[in-house]
TORLOMAR-613370 format. One record per residue: residue in one letter; y, z, x of N, C-alpha, C in turn. Coordinates in Angstrom, 3 decimals. Layout:
# residues N
- a|Y|Z|X|Y|Z|X|Y|Z|X
...
# end
This chain:
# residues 274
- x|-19.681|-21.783|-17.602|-20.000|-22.268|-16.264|-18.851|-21.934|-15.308
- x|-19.245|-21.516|-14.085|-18.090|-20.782|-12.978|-17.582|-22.362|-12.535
- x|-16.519|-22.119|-12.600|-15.668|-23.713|-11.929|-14.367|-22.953|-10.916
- x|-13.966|-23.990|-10.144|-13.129|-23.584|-9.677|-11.719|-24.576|-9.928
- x|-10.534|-23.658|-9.881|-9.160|-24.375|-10.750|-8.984|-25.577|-9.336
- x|-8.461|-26.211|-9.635|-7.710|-26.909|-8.655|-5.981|-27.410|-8.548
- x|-5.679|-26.863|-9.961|-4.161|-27.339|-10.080|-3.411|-26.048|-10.768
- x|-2.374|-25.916|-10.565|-1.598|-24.993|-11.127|-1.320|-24.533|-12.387
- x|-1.871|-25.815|-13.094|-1.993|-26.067|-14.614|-3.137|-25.388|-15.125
- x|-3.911|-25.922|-14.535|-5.184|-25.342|-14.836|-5.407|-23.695|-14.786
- x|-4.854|-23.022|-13.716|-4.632|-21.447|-13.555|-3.806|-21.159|-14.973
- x|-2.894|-21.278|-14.769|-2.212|-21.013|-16.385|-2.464|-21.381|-17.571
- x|-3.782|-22.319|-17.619|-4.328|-22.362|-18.738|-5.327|-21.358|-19.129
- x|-6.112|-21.388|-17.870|-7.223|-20.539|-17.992|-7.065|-19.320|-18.516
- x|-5.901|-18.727|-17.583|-5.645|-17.232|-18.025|-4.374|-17.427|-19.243
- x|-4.275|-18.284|-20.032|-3.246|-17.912|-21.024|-1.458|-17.679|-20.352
- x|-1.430|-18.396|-18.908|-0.424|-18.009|-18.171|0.688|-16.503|-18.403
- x|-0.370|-15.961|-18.244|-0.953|-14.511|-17.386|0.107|-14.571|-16.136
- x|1.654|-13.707|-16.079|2.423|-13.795|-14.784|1.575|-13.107|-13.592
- x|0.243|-12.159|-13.727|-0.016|-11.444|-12.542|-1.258|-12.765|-11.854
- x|-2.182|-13.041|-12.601|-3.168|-14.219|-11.698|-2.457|-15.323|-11.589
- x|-1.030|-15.824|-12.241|-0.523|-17.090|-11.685|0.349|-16.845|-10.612
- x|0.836|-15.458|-10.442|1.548|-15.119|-9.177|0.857|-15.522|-7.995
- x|-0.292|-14.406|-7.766|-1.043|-14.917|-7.238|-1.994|-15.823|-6.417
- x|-1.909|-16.903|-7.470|-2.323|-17.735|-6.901|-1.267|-18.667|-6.439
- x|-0.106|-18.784|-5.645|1.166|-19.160|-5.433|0.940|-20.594|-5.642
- x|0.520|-21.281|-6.977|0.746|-22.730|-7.056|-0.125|-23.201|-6.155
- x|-1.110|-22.705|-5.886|-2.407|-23.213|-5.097|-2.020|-23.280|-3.583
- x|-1.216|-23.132|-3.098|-0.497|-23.481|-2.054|-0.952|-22.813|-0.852
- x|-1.085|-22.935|0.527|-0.912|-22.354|1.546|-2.783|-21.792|1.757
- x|-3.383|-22.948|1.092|-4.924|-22.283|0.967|-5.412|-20.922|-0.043
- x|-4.584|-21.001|-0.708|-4.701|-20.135|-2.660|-5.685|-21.156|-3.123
- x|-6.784|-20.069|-3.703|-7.815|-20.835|-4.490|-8.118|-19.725|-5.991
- x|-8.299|-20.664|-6.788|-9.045|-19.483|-8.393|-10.038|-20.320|-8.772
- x|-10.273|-19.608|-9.689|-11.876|-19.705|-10.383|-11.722|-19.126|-11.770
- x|-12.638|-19.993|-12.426|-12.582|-19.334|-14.056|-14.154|-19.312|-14.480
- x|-14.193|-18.171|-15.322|-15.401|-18.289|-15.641|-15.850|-17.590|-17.320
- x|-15.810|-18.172|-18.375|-15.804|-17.798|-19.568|-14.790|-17.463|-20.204
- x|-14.262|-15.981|-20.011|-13.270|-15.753|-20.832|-11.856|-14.700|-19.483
- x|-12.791|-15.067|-17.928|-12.465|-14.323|-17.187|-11.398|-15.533|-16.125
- x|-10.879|-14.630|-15.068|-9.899|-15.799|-13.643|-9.527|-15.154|-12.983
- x|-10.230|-15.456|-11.363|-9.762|-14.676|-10.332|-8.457|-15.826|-9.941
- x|-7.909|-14.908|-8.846|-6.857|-15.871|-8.154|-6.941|-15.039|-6.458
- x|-7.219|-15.667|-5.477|-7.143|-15.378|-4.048|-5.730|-16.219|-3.111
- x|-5.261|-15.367|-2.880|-4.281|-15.690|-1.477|-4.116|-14.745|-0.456
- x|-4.147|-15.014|0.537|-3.531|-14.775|2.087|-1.942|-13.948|1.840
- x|-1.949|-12.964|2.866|-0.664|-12.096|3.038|0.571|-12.374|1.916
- x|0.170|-12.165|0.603|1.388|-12.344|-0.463|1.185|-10.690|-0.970
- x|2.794|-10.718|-0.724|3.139|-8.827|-1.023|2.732|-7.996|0.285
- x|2.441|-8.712|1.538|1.589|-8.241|2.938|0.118|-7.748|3.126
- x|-0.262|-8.289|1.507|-1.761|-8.215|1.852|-2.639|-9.213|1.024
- x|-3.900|-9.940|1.778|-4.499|-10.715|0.823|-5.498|-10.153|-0.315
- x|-5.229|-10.901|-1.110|-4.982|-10.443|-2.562|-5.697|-11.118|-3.314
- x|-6.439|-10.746|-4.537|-7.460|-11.196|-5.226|-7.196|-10.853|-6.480
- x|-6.183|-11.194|-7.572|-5.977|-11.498|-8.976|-7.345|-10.955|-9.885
- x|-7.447|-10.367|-10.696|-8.321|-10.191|-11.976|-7.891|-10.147|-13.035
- x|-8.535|-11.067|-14.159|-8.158|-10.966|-15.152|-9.209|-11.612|-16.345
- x|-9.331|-11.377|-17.484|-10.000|-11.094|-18.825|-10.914|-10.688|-18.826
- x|-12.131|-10.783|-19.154|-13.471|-10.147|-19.848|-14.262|-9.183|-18.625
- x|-14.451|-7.941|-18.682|-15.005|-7.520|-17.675|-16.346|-7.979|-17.049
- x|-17.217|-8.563|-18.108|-18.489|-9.200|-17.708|-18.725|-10.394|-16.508
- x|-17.731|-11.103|-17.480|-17.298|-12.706|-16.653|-16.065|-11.972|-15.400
- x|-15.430|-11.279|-15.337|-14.894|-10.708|-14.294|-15.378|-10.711|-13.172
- x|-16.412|-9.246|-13.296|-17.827|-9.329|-12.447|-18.526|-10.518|-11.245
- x|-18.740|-11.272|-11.994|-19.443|-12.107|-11.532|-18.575|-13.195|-10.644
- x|-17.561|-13.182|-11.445|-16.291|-13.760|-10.488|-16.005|-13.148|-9.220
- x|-15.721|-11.887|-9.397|-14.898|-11.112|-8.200|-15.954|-11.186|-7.143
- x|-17.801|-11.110|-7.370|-18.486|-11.398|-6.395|-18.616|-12.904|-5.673
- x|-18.222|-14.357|-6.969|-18.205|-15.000|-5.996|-16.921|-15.274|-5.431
- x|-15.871|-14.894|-5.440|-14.950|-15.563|-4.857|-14.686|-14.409|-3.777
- x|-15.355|-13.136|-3.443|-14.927|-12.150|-2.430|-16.149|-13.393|-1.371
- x|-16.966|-13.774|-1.278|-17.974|-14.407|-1.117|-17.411|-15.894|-0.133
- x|-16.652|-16.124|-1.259|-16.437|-17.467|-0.614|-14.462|-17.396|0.475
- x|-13.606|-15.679|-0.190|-12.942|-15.874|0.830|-12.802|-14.883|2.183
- x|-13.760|-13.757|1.573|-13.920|-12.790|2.291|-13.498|-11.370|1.891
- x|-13.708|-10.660|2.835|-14.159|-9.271|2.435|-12.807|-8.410|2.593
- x|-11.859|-9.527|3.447|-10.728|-8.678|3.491|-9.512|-8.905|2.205
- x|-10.104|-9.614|1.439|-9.139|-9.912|0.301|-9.616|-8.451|-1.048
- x|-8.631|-8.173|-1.038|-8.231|-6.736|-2.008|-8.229|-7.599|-3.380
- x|-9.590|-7.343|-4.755|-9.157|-7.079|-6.008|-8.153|-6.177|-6.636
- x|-7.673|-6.802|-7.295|-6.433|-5.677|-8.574|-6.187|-6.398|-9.505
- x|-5.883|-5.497|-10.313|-5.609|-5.957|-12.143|-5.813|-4.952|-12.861
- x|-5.209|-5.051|-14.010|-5.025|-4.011|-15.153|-6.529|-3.304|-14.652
- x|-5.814|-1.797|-14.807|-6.171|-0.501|-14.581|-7.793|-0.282|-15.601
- x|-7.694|-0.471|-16.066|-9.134|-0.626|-17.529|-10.058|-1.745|-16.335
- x|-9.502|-2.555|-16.811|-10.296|-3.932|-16.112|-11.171|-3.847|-14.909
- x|-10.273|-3.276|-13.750|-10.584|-2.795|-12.325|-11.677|-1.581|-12.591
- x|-11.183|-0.438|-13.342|-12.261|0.312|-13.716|-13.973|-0.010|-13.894
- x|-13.471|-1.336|-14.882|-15.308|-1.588|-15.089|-15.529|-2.347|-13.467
- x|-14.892|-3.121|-13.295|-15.410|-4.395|-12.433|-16.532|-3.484|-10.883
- x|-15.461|-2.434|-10.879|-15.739|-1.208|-9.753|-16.906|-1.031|-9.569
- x|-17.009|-0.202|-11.151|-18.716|0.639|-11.367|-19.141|-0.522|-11.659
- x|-19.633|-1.928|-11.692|-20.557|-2.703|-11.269|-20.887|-3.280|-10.645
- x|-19.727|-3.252|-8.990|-19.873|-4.029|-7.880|-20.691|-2.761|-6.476
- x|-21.294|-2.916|-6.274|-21.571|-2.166|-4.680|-21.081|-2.335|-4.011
- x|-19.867|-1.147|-3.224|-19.194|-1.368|-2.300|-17.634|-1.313|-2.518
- x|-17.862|-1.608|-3.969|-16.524|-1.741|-3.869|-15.423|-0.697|-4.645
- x|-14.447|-0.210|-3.772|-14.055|1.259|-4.170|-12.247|0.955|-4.367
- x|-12.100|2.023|-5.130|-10.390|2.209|-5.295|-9.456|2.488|-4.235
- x|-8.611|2.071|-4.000|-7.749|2.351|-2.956|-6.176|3.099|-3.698
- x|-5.869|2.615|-4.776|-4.889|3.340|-5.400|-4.308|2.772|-6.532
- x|-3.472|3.264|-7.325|-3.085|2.778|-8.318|-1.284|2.463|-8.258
- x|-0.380|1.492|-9.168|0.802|1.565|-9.281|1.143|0.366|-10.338
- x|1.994|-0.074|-10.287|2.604|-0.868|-11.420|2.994|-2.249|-10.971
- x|2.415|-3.043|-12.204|2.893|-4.308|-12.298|4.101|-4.734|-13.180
- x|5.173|-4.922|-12.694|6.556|-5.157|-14.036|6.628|-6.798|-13.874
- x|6.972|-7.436|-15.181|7.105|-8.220|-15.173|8.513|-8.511|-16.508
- x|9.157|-9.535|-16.104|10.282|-10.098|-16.839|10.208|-11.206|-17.493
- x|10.349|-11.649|-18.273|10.168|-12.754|-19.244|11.682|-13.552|-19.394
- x|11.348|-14.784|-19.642|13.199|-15.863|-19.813|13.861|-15.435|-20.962
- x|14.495|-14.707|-20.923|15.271|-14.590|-22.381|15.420|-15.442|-23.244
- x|15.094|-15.068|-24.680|15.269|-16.032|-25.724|16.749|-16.317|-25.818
- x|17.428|-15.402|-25.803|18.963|-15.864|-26.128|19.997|-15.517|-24.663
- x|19.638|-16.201|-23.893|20.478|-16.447|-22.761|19.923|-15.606|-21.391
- x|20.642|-15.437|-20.691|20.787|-14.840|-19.286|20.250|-13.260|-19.026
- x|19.688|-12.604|-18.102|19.192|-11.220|-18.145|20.430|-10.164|-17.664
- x|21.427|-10.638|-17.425|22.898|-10.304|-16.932|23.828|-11.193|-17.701
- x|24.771|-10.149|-17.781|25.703|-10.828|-18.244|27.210|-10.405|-17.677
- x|28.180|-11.385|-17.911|29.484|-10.739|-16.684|30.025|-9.477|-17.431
- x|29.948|-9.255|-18.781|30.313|-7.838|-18.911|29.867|-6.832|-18.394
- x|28.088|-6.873|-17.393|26.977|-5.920|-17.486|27.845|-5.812|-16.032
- x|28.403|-6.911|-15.147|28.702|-7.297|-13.667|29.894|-6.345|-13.796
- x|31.121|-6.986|-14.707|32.260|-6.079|-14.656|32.218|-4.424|-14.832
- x|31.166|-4.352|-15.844|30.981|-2.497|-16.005|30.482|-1.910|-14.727
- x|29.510|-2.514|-13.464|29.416|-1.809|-12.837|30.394|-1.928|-11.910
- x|31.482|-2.882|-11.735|32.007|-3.254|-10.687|33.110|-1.833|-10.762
- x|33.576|-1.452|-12.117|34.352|-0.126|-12.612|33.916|0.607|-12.370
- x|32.375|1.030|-12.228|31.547|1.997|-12.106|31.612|2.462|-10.637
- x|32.130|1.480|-9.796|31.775|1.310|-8.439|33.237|1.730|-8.129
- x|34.743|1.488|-8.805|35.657|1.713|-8.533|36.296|3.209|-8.679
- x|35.586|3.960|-9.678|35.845|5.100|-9.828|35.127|6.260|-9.158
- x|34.048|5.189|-8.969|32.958|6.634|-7.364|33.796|6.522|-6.199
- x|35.175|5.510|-6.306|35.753|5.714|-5.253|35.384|5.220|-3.630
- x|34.527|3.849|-4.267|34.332|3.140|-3.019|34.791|1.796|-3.436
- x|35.606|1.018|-2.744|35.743|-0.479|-2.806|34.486|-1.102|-2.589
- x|34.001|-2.128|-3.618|32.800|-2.640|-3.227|32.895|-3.927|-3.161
- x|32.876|-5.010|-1.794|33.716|-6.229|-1.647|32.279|-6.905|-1.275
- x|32.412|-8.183|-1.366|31.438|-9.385|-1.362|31.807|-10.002|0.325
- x|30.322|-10.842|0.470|30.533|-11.572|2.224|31.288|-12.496|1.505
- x|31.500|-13.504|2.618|32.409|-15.062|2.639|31.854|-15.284|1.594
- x|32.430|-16.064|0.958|31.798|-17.138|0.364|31.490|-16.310|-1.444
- x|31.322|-15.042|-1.857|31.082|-14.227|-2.878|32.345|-13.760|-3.164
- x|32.800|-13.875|-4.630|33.691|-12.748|-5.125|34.008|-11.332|-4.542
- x|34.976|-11.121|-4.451|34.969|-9.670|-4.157|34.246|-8.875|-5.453
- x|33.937|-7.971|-4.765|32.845|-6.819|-6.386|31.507|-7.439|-6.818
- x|31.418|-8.729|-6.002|30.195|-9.229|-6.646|29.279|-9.070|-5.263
- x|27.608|-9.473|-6.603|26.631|-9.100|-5.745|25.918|-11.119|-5.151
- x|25.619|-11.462|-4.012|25.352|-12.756|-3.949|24.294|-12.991|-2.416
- x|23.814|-14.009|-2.545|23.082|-14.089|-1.702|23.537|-14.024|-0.316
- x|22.955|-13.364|0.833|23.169|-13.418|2.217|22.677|-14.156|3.131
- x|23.610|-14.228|4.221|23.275|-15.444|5.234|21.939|-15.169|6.276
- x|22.127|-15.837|7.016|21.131|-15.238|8.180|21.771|-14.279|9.387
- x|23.295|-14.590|9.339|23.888|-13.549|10.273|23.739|-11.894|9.644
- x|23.435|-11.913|8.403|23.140|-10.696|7.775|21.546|-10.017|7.674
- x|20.989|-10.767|8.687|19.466|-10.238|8.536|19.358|-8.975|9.635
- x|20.478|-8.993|10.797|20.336|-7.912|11.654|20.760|-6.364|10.606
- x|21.762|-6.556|9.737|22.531|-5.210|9.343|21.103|-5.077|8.095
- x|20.545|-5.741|7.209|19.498|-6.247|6.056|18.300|-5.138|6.969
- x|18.034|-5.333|7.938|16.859|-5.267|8.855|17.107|-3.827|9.472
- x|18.432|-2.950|9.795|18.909|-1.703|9.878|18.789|-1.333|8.525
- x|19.590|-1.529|7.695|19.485|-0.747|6.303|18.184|-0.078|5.487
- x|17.197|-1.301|6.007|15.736|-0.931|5.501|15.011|0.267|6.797
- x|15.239|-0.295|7.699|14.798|1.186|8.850|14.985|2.386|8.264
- x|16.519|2.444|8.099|16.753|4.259|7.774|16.517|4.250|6.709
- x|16.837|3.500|5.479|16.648|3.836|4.465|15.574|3.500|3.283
- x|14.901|2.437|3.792|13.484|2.215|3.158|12.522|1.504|4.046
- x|11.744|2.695|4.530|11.072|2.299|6.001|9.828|1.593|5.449
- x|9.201|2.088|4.243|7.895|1.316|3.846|8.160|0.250|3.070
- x|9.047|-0.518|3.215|9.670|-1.673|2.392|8.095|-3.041|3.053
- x|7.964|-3.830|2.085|6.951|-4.574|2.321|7.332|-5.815|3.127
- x|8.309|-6.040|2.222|10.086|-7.167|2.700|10.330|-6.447|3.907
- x|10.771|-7.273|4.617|11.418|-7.139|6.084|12.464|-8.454|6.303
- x|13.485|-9.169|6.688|13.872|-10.292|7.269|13.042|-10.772|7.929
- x|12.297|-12.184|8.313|11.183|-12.676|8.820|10.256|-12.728|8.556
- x|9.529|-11.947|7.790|8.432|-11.443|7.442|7.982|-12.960|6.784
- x|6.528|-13.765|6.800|6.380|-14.356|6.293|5.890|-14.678|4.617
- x|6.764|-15.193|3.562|6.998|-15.572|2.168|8.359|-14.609|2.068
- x|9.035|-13.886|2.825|10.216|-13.497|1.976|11.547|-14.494|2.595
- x|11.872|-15.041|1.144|12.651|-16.339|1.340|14.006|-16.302|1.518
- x|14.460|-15.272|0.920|16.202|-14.547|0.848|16.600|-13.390|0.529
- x|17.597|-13.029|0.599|17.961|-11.282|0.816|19.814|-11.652|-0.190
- x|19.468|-10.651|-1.120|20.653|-10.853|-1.268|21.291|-9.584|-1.626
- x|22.603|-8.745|-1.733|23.043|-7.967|-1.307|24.612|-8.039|-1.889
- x|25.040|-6.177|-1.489|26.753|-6.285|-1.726|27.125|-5.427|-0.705
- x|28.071|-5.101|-0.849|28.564|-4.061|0.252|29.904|-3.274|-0.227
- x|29.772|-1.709|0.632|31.063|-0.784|-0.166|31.180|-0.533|1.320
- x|32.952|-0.485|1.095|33.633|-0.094|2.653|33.117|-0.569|3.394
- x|32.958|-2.372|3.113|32.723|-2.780|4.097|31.288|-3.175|4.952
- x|31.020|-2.013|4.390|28.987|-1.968|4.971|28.682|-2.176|3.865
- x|27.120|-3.122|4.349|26.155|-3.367|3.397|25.764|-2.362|2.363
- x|25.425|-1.689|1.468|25.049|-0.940|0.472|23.445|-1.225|-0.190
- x|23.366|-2.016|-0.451|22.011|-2.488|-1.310|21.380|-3.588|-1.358
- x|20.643|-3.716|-1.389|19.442|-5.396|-1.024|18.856|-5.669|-1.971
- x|18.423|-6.628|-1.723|17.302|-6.852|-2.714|16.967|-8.759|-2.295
- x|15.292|-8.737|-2.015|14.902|-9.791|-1.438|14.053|-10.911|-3.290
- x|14.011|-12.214|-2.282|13.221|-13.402|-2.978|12.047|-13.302|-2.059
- x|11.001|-13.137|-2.736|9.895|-12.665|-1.674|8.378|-13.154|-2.396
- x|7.844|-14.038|-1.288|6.297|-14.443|-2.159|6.488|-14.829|-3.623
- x|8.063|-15.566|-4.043|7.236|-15.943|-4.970|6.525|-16.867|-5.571
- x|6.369|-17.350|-6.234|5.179|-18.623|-6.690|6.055|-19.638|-7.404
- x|5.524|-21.219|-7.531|6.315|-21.728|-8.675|7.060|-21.261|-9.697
- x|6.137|-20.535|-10.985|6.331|-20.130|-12.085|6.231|-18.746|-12.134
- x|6.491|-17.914|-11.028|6.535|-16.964|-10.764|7.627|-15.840|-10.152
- x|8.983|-15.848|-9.986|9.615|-15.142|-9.128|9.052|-14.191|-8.764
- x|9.544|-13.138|-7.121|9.169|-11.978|-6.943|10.025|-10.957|-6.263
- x|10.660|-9.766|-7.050|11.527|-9.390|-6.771|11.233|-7.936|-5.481
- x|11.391|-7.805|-4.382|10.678|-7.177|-3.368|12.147|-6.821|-2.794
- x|11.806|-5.566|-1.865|12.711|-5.370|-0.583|13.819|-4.360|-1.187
- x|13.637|-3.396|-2.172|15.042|-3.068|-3.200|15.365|-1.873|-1.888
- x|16.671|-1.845|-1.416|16.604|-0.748|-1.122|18.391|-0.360|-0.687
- x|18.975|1.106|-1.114|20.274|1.282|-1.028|20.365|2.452|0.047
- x|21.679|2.454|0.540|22.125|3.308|1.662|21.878|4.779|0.727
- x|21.406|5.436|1.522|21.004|6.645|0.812|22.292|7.429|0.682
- x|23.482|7.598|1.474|24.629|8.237|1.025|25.713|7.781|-0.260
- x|24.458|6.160|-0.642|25.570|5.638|-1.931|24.462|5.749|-2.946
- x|23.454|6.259|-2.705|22.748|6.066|-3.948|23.327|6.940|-5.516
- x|22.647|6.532|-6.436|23.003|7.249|-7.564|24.899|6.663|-8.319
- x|24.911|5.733|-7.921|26.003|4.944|-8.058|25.271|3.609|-9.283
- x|24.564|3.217|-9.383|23.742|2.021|-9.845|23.912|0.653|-8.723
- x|24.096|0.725|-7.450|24.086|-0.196|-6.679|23.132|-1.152|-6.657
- x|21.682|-0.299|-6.601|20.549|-1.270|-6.592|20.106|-1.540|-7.989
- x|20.848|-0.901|-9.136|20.460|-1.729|-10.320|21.537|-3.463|-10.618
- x|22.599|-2.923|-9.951|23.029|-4.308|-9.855|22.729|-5.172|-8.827
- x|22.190|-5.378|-7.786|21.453|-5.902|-6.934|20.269|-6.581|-7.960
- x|19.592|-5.872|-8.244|18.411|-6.060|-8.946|18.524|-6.894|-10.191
- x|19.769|-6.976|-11.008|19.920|-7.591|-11.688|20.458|-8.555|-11.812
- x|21.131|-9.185|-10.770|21.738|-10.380|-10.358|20.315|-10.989|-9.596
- x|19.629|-10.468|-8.828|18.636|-11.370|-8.146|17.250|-11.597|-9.323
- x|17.124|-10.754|-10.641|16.260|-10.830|-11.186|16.807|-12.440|-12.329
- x|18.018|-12.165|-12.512|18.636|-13.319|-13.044|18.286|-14.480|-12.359
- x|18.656|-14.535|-11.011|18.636|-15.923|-10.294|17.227|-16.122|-10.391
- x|15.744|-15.361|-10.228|14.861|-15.496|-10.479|14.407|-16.422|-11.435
- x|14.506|-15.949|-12.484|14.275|-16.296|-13.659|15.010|-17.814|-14.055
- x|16.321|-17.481|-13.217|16.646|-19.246|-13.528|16.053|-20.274|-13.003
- x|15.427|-19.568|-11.624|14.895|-20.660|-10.730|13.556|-20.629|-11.486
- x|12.656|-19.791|-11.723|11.099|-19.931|-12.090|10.646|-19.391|-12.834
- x|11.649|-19.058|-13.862|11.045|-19.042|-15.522|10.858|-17.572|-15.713
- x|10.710|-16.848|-15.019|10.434|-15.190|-15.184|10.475|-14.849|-13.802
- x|10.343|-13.369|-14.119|10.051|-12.856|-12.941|9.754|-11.458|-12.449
- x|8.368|-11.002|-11.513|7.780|-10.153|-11.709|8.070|-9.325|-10.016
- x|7.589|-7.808|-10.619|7.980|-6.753|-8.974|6.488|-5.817|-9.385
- x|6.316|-5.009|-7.904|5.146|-4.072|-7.761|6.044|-2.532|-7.597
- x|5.586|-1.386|-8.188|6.692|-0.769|-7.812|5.541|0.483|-8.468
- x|5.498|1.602|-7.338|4.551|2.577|-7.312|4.971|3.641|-8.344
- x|3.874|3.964|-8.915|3.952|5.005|-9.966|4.777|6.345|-9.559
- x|4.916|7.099|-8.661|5.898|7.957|-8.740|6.727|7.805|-8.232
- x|7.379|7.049|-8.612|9.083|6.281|-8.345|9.656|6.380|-9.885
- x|9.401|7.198|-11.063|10.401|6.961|-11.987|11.672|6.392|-11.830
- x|12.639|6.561|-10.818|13.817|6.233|-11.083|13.800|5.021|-11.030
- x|13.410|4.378|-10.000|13.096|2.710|-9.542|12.292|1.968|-11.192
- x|11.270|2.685|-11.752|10.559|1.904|-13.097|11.569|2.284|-14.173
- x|12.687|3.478|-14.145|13.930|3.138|-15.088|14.695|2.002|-14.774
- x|15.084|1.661|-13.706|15.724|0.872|-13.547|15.197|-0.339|-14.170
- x|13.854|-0.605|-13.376|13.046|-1.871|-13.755|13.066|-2.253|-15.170
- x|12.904|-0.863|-15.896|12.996|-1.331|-17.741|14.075|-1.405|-18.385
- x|15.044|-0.973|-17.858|16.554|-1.125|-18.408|17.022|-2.202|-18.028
- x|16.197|-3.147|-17.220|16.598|-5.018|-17.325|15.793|-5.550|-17.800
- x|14.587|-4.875|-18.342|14.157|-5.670|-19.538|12.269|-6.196|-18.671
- x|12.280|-5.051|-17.473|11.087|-5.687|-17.248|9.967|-4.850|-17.775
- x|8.738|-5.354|-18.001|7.557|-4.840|-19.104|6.563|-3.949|-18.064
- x|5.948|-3.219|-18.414|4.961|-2.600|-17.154|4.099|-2.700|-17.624
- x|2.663|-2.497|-16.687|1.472|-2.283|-17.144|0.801|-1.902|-15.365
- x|0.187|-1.098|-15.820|-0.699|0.013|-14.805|-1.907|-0.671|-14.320
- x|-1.998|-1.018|-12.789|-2.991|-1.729|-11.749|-3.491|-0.942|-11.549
- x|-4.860|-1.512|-10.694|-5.446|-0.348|-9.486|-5.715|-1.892|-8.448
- x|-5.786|-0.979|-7.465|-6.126|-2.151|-6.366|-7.494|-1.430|-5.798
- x|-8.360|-2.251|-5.170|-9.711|-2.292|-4.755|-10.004|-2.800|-3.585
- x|-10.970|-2.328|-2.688|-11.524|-3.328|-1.662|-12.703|-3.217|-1.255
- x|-12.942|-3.578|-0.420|-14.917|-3.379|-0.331|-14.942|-2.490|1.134
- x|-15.827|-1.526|1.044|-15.691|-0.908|1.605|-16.555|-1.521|3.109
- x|-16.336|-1.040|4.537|-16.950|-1.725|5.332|-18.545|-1.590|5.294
- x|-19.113|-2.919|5.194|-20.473|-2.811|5.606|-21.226|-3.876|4.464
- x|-20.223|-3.357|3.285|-20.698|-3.552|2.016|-20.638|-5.191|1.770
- x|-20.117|-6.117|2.485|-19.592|-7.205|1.958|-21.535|-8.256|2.252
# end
């Protein structure tokens, strides 16, 4: 029988707490609604990742029937996605409703035996950083060499860095669900970012990665990435990023901290069709 979840508990039961439909559904919050139905669970929210978004997940049958009622009850502008197989069937049995593209879901899990960083992993790059021959110093308040969260006086230089150097960044400063920006800097200038963005209770979301293109190839944004994937995970148990299929270097990075992939497609209904 199609029911609809009403508690956060309930989403993570349904789907076996599943990090991509409990993301999703950000803790029910902000008018997030799911639905379960047999062996299947959608999850719908409003502008999370900058677009509203429609979770799929288990049995393609019970899928189906889901993704029609809940496009139904939130509308036509909310985009299905989920494992790449899954989306496949749900497709060829909905009218209307077509592929828009494919890319990757990574997700990170709490370590069984401690922390996803560790200060030896901090000190090796901080050497790494000393012999490319740039001083790499921390704002107020951060270690020098270390990577730590930024203020709000740092959202103007945060907000330049992404212009020139990662213009299709989803993260912006302001942007509504991205919660913090955190960052290091060589000679002084900012170097590398990396935002807290949309994420959910039991969900972190690691968004916004992006390094000065004259320092790249240094591992800047793998240590960025791995200090904010840490704090993640301390705050909400894991923690998951979207990160497009021909970006190898960015999904090396992603797996050399230990995050898992698996291949999406995203969907929407085409106009007319709803």
């Amino acid at each position: 029988m199609l029911r609809e979840l009403r508690s956060p508990q309930e989403v993570r039961a349904a789907c076996g707490d599943d990090d991509l439909p409990v993301w999703t559904a950000q803790g029910l919050r902000g008018g997030a609604r799911a639905w379960a139905l047999g062996d299947a669970v959608v999850a719908a929210a409003r502008e999370v990742s900058r677009r509203d978004r429609l979770a799929v997940w288990g049995g393609p049958a019970c899928a189906v029937e889901l993704v029609r009622h809940a496009l139904g009850e939130v509308g036509p502008s909310f985009r299905p996605f989920g494992e790449a197989g899954l989306l496949a069937e749900v497709t060829a049995k909905i009218d209307g409703l077509e592929v828009v593209g494919g890319f990757s879901w990574m997700s990170l899990p709490a370590p069984a035996n401690g922390p996803t960083a560790s200060a030896a992993d901090e000190r090796a790059g901080d050497r790494a950083d000393d012999r490319a021959g740039d001083r790499v110093d921390g704002s107020a308040g951060r270690p020098e060499g270390g990577v730590g969260w930024l203020g709000p006086h740092d959202e103007a230089e945060v907000r330049a860095l992404l212009a020139e150097h990662a213009p299709a960044s989803y993260a912006v400063p302001g942007a509504p669900g991205v919660r913090r920006w955190a960052g290091l800097r060589a000679g002084g200038r900012l170097a590398a970012v990396a935002a807290d963005a949309w994420s959910a209770p039991s969900v972190g979301f690691l968004a916004g990665v992006a390094t000065a293109a004259p320092l790249r190839g240094r591992g800047l944004a793998e240590r960025v990435c791995r200090w904010v994937s840490y704090e993640l995970v301390a705050r909400h148990g894991r923690a998951a990023l979207m990160v497009d299929d021909d970006n190898p270097a960015a999904i090396g990075v992603y797996e050399r901290l230990g995050y898992r992939r698996r291949r999406v497609l995203a969907t929407h209904l085409v106009s007319g069709a709803a």
